[in-house]
ROPA-844982 format. One line per field, with one value per residue (C-alpha): residue in three letters; residue number from 1; x negated, y negated, z. Coordinates in Angstrom, 1 decimal. Each point is the difference from the previous one (the first is absolute). Layout:
REM residues N
aa: [ALA  ...]
i: [NUM  ...]
x: [X  ...]
y: [Y  ...]
z: [Z  ...]
REM end
This chain:
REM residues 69
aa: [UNK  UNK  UNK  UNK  UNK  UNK  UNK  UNK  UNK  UNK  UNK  UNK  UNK  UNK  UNK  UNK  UNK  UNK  UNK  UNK  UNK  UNK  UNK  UNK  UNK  UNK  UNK  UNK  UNK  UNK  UNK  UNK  UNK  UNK  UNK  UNK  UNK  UNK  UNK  UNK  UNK  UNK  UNK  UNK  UNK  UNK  UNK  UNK  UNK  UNK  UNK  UNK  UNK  UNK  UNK  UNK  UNK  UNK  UNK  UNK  UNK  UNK  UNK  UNK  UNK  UNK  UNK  UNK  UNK]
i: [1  2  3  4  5  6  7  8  9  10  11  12  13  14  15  16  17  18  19  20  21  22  23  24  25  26  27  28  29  30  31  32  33  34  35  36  37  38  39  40  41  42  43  44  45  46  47  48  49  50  51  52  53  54  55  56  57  58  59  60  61  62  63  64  65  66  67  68  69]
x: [0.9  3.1  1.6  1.2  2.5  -0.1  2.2  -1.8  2.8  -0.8  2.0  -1.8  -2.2  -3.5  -2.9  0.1  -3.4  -1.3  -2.5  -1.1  0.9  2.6  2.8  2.8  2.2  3.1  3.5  -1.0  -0.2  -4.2  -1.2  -2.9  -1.4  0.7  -1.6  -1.0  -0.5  0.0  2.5  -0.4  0.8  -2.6  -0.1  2.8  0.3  2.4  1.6  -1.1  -3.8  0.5  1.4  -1.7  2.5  -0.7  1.8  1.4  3.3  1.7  1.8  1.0  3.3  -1.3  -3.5  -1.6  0.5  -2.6  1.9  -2.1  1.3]
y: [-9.3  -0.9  2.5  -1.3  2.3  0.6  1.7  0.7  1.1  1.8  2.6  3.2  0.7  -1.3  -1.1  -3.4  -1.7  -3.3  -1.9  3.3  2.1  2.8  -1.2  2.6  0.8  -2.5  0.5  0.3  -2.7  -0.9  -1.3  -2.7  -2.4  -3.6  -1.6  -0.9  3.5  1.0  2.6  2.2  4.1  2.2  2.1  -1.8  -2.8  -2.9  -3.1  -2.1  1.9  -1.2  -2.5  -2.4  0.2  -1.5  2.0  -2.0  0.0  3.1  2.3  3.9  -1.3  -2.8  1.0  -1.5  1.1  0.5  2.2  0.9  1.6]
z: [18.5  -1.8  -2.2  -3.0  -2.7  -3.7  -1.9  -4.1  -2.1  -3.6  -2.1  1.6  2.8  -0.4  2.7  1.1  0.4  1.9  -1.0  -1.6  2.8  0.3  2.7  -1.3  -2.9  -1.8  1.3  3.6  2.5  0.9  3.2  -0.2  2.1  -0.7  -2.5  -3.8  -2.0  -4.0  -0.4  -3.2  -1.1  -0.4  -3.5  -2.1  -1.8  1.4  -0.5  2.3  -0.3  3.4  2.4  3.0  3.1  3.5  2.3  3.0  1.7  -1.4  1.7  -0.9  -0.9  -2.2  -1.2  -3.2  -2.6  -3.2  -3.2  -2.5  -3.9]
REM end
């Protein structure tokens, strides 16, 4: 299994959920396996509401990156 990273950037520390699961909280690099998730915060209202993101080649260096306001 491939680990994949994620990086979710908001203006304070909230829980990180995909495809309605926790993985985490913002501001902190997240390890997933590769593949196509829904990435959205639990308990706050965002814009995006929420973003699709297939994970795939990142690195810890370069992982994606999904902001949310």
């Amino acid at each position: 299994m491939q680990l994949e990273y994620l990086l979710v950037t908001y203006a304070s520390s909230q829980t990180v959920c995909a495809d309605d699961t926790s993985i985490g909280v913002t501001n902190h690099i997240l390890m997933l396996p590769a593949g196509d998730y829904t990435i959205s915060l639990s308990g706050v209202t965002t814009v995006p509401a929420s973003a699709d993101v297939s994970l795939d080649g990142t690195t810890v260096v370069h992982p994606q990156v999904v902001a949310f306001t």
